[in-house]
C-alpha positions in Angstrom: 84.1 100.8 103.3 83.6 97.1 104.1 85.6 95.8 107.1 85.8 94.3 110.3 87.3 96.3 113.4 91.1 95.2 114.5 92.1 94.3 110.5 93.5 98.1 110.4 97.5 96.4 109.3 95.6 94.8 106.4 96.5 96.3 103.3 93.4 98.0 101.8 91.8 96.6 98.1 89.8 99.4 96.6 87.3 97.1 94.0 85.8 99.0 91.1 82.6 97.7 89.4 82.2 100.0 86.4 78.4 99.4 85.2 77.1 100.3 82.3 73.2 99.0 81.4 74.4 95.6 83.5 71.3 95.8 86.2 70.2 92.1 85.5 73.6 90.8 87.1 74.6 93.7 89.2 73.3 92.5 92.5 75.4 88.8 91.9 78.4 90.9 90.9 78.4 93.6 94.5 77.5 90.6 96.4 80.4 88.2 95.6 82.7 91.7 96.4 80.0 91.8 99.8 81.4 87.9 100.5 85.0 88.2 100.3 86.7 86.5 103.1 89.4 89.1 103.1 88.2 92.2 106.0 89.7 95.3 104.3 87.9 96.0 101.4 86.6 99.6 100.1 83.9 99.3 96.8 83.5 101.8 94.5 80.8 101.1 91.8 80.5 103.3 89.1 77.5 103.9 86.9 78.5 104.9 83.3 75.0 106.4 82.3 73.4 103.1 82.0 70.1 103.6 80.3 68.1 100.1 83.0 67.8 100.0 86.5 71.3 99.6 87.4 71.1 103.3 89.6 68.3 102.7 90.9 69.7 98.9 91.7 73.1 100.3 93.2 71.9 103.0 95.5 69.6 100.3 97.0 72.2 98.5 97.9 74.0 101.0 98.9 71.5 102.2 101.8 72.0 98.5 103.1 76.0 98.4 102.7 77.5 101.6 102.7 79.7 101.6 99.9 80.5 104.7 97.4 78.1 105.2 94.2 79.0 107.7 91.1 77.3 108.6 88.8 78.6 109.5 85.2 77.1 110.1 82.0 78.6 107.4 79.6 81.8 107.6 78.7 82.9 103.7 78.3 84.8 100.9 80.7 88.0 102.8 80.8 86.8 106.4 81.6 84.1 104.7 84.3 87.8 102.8 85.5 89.7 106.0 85.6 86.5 107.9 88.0 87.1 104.8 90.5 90.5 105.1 91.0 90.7 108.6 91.5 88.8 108.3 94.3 90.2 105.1 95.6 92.6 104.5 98.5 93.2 101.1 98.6 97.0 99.5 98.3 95.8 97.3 95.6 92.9 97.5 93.1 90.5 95.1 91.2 88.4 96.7 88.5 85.7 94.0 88.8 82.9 93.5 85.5 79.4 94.5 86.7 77.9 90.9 85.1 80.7 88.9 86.4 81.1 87.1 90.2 84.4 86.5 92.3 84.8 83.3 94.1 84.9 84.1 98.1 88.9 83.8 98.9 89.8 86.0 95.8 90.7 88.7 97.2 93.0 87.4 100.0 94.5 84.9 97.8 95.7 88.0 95.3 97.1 90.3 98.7 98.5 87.3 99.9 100.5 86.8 96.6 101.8 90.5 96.5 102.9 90.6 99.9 104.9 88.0 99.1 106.2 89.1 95.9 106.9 93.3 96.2 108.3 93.0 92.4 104.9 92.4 91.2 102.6 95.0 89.5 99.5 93.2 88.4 98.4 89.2 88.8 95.7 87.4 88.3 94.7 83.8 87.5 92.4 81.5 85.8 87.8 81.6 85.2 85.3 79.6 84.9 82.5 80.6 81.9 79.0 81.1 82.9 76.0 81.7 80.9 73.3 84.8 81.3 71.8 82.5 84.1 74.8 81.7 86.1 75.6 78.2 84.9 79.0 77.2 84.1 79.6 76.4 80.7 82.7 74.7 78.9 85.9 76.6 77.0 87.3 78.9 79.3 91.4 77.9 78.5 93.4 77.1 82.0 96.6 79.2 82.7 99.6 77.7 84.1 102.0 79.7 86.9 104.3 82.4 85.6 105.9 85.5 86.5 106.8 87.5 83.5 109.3 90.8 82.4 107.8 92.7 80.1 109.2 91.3 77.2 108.0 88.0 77.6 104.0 89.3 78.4 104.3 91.2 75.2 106.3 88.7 73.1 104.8 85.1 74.0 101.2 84.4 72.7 99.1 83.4 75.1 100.3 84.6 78.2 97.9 87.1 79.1 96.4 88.4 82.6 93.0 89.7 81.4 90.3 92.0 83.0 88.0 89.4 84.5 90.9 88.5 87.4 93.5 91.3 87.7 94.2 92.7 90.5 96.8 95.5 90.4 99.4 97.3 92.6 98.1 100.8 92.7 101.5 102.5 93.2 102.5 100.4 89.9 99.9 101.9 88.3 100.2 105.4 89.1 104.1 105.0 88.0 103.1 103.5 85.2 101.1 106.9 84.5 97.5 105.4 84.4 95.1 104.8 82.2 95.2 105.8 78.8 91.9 107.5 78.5 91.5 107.4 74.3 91.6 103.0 74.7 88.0 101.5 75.8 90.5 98.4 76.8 91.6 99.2 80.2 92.8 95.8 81.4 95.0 94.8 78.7 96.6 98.2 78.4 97.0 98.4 82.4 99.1 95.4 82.5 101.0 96.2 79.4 101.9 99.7 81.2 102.8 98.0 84.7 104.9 95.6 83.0 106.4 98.3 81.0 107.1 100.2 83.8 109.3 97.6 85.0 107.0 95.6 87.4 106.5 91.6 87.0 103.0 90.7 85.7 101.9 87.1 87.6 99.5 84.8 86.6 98.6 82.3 89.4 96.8 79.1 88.6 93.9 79.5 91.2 90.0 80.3 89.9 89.5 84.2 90.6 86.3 84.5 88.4 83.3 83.4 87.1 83.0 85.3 83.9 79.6 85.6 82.0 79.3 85.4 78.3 76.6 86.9 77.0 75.5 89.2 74.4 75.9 92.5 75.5 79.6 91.1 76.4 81.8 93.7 74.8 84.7 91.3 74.0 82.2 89.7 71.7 82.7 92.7 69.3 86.1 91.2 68.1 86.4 93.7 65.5 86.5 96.6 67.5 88.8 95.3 70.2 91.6 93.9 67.0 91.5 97.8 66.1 91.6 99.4 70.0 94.2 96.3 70.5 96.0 97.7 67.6 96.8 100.9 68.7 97.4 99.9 72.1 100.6 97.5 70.6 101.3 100.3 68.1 102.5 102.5 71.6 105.6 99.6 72.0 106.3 99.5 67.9 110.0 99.8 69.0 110.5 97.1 71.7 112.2 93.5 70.2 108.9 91.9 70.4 106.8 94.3 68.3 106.3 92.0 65.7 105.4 88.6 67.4 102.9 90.5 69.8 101.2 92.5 66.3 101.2 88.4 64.4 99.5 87.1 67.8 96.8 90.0 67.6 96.0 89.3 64.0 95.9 85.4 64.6 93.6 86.2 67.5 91.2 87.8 65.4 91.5 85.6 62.2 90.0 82.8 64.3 86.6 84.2 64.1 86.6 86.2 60.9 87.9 83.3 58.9 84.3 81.7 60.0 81.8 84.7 60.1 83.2 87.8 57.9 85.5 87.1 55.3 86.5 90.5 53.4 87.6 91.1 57.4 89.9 88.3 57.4 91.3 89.4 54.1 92.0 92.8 55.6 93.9 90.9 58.9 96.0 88.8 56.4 96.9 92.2 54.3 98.1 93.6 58.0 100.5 90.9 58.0 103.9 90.9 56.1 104.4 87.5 54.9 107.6 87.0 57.3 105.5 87.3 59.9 103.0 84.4 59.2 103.4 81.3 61.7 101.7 78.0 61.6 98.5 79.5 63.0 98.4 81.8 60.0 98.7 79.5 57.4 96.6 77.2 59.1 93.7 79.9 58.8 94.7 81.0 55.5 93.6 77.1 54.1 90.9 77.6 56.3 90.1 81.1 54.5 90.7 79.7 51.0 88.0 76.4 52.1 85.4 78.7 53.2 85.5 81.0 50.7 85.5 78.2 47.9 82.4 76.3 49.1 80.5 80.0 50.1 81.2 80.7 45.9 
């Protein structure tokens, strides 16, 4: 457990850096956690069978810093999430990317929030982009202030918390019943559940993250997400904003496949009933129709 002597009142933040095959970043990841300026901190890093050096990275580190190490044979982001916060004890919890880094006043920003705002389950705020070698790159999109119900997080495109800066109340989370263990999504689904559960979801407009895009990213395989994403929305099929949050996930995805797969945007526009189309739709329709015309 990190923390300085005489910061016992503090509320405890359990961070969970599930890492699987991330050793190159590993060490910039556990040593932004290492910086926070917030004293009460207990990290829990996870390795999810990686097949590198990211064992061999962690337990170095942790012979210099004391924090918990497990080891699990690969079982994917939401099952490596799930072996963290079984064992964690903190108040609140950050399940923090093994390849990303967390600006220094993060953490006491996010407690500071919460204890100011006991009808909050989960919040989190804006990140910058940064490349494979730690420089910051352009098109990360900038979140404005909002507390939302349920409804509106599930019914208003684009309000969204997202993995890279969530930070969640952990008795929200165990009354909102966990993690569902069949979705390799955990953040999306964890705030969908706290939200559901009754909780406000809070997006702040401070920088919480420095998230790196790379390859090996796993929200770069946006076909597998739109289907996990699918069945995530498919749990709230009976709440009044079904539909606009299913014609948001299909828009999401026909931004990309419209460019670089197009038998896979004519599947997402078959998912969607006509009634449903919006602007965005039939703006990538055209687009659909242009590309596939000049690809003839």
């Amino acid at each position: 457990m990190l923390g300085i002597d005489g910061f016992n009142d503090l509320p405890l933040v359990s961070v969970i850096i599930p890492c699987y095959n991330h050793g190159r970043y590993l060490n910039s990841s556990i040593a932004s956690v290492l910086a926070q300026d917030y004293p009460r901190i207990e990290l829990i890093v996870v390795n999810d069978g990686s097949q590198d050096d990211s064992l061999e990275i962690m337990r170095s580190l942790q012979a210099s810093h004391g924090f918990l190490v497990i080891d699990q044979p690969n079982g994917g982001v939401t099952l490596a999430s799930e072996a963290g916060c079984k064992v964690a004890s903190g108040e609140y919890v950050v399940i923090f990317d093994a390849d990303d880094v967390m600006p220094p006043y993060r953490i006491s920003k996010q407690v500071d929030f919460f204890e100011s705002h006991p009808s909050v389950g989960c919040c989190g705020g804006n990140f910058v982009y940064i490349d494979s070698d730690g420089r910051e790159i352009a098109g990360a999109p900038l979140k404005s202030f909002g507390i939302y119900s349920f409804n509106e997080l599930f019914s208003i495109e684009n309000i969204w918390v997202g993995g890279p800066t969530s930070m969640y109340r952990r008795k929200a989370m165990l009354e909102a019943g966990g993690f569902d263990l069949s979705l390799d999504i955990q953040d999306l689904q964890m705030e969908l559940k706290i939200a559901h559960a009754g909780y406000d979801v809070a997006i702040l407009e401070d920088m919480f993250s420095y998230y790196r895009r790379h390859s090996e990213n796993k929200s770069s395989n946006y076909k597998e997400n739109f289907y996990i994403c699918l069945r995530l929305i498919d749990a709230y099929r009976q709440e009044s904003g079904y539909r606009l949050a299913r014609q948001a996930l299909v828009n999401s995805a026909l931004k990309r496949a419209v460019r670089e797969d197009l038998a896979f945007a004519g599947v997402l526009f078959r998912r969607l009933p006509l009634r449903d189309w919006n602007r965005k739709t039939f703006k990538r329709f055209r687009k659909y129709l242009w590309v596939s015309c000049v690809s003839r």
